[in-house]
DRENDO-1510 file (C-alpha; in Angstrom, 1 decimal, always signed):
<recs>
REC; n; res; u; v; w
REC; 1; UNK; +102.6; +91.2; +85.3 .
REC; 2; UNK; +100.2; +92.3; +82.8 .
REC; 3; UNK; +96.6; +90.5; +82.3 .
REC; 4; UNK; +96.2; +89.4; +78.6 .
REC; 5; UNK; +93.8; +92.1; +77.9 .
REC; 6; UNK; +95.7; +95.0; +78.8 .
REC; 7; UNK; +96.7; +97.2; +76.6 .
REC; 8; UNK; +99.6; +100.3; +76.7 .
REC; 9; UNK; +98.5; +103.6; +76.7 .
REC; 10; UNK; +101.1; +106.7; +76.5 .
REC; 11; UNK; +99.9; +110.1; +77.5 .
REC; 12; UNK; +101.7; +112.9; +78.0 .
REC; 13; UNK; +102.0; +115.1; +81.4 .
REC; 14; UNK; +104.1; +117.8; +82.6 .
REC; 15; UNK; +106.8; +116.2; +84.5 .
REC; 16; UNK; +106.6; +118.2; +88.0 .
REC; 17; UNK; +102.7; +117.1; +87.9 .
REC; 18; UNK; +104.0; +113.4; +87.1 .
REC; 19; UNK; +106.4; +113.4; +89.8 .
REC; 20; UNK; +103.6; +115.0; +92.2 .
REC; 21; UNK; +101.3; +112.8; +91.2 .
REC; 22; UNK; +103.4; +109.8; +91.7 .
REC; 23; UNK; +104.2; +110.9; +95.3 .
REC; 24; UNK; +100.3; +111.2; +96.3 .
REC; 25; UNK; +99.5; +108.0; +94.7 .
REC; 26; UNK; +102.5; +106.3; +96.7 .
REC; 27; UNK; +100.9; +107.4; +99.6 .
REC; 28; UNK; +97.7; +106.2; +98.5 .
REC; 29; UNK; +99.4; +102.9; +98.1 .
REC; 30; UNK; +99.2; +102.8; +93.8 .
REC; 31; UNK; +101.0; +103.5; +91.1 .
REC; 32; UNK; +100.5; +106.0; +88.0 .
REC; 33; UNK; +98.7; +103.0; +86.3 .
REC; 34; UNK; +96.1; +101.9; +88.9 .
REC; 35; UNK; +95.3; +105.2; +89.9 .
REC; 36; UNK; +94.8; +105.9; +86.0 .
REC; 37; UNK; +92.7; +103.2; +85.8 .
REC; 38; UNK; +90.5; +103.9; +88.6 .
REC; 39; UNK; +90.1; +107.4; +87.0 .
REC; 40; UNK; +88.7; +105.6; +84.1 .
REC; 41; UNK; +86.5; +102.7; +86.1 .
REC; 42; UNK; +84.9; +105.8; +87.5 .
REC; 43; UNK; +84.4; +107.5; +84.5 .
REC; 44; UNK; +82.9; +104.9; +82.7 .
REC; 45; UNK; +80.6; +103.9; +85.8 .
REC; 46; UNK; +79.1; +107.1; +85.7 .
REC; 47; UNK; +79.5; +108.1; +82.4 .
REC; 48; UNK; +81.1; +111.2; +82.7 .
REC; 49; UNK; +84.4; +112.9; +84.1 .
REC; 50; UNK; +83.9; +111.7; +87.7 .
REC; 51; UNK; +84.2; +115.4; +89.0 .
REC; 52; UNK; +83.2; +118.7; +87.7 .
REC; 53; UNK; +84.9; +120.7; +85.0 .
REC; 54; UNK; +84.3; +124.5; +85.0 .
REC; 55; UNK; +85.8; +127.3; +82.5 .
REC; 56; UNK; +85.7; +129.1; +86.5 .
REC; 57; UNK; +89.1; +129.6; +88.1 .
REC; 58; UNK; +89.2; +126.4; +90.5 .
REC; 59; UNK; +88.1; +128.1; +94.4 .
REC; 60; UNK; +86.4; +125.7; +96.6 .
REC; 61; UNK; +83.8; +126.8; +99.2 .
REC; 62; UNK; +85.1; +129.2; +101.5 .
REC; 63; UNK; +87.7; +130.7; +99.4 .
REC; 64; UNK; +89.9; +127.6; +99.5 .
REC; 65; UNK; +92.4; +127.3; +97.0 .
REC; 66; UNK; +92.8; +123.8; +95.0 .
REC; 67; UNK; +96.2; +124.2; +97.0 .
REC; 68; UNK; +94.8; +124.0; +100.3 .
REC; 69; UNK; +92.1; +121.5; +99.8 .
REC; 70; UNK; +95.5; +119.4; +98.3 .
REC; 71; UNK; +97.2; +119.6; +101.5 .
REC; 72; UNK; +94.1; +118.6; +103.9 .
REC; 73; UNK; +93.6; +115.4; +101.2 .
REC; 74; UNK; +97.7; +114.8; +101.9 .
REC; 75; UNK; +97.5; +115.6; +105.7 .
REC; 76; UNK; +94.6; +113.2; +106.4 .
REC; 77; UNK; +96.3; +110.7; +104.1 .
REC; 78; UNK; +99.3; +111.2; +106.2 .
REC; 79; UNK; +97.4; +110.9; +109.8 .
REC; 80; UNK; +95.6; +107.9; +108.4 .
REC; 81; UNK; +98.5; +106.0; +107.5 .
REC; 82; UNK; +100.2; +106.7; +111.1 .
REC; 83; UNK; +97.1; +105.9; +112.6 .
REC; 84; UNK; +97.0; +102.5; +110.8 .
REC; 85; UNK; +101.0; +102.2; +111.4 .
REC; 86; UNK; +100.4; +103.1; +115.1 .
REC; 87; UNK; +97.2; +100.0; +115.2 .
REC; 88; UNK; +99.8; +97.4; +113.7 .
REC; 89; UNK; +98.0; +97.4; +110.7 .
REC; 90; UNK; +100.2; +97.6; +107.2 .
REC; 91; UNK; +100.3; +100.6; +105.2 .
REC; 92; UNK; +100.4; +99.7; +101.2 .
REC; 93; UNK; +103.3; +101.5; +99.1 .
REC; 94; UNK; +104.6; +101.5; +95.9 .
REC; 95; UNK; +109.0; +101.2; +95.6 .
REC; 96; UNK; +109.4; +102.8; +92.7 .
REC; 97; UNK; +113.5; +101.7; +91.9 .
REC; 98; UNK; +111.6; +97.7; +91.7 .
REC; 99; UNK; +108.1; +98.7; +90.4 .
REC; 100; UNK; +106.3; +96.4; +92.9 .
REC; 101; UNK; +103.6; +97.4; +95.4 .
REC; 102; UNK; +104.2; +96.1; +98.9 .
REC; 103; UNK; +102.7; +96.3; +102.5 .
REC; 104; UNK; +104.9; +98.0; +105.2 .
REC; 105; UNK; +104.5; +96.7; +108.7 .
REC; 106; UNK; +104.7; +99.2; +111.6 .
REC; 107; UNK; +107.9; +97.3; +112.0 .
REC; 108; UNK; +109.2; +98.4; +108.8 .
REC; 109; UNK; +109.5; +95.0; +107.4 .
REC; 110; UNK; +108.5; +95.2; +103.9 .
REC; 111; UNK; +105.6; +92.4; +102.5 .
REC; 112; UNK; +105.7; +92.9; +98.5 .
REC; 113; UNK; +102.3; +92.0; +96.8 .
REC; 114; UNK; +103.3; +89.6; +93.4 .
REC; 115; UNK; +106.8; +88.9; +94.0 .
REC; 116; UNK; +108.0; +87.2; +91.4 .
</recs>
């Protein structure tokens, strides 16, 4: 449900980033919006892009690629979510098909957050 001072916003990205990015933030327990607006929380917090922007082909220390530091970000994601899973702690998702965020028990049972 929307708060009375939202407003829409469309922007336009290339699908297979879309669908990638919608996968991560899944696992990150958010959707497209909430990530966006955290984005722009932080950016407005620190007045400026919240992470550096170079004209420099994008290698991170050590010769990583943005690739590689992508999948360490996912695999820790991943082994902290099983960790949590393994503690009996819920893990918070995002079912796309509804559009609702929920908690996932270790069990598998499914807790969703604003059920209307």
């Amino acid at each position: 449900m929307r708060a009375q001072n939202d407003v829409r916003v469309t922007i336009l990205v290339e699908k297979d980033l879309k669908e990638r990015s919608e996968i991560l933030f899944d696992r990150l327990g958010m959707n497209m919006s909430t990530a966006f607006n955290v984005f722009l929380r932080k950016a407005v917090s620190e007045e400026a892009i919240p992470f550096p922007v170079s004209a420099k082909p994008a290698v991170f220390g050590g010769g990583h690629t943005p690739a590689d530091i992508t999948g360490a970000f996912e695999a820790a994601v991943r082994n902290d979510v099983a960790k949590n899973q393994l503690g009996g702690l819920p893990v918070a998702r995002y079912d796309f098909a509804s559009k609702q965020a929920y908690l996932e028990s270790a069990d598998g049972t499914r807790e969703y957050v604003n059920a209307e």
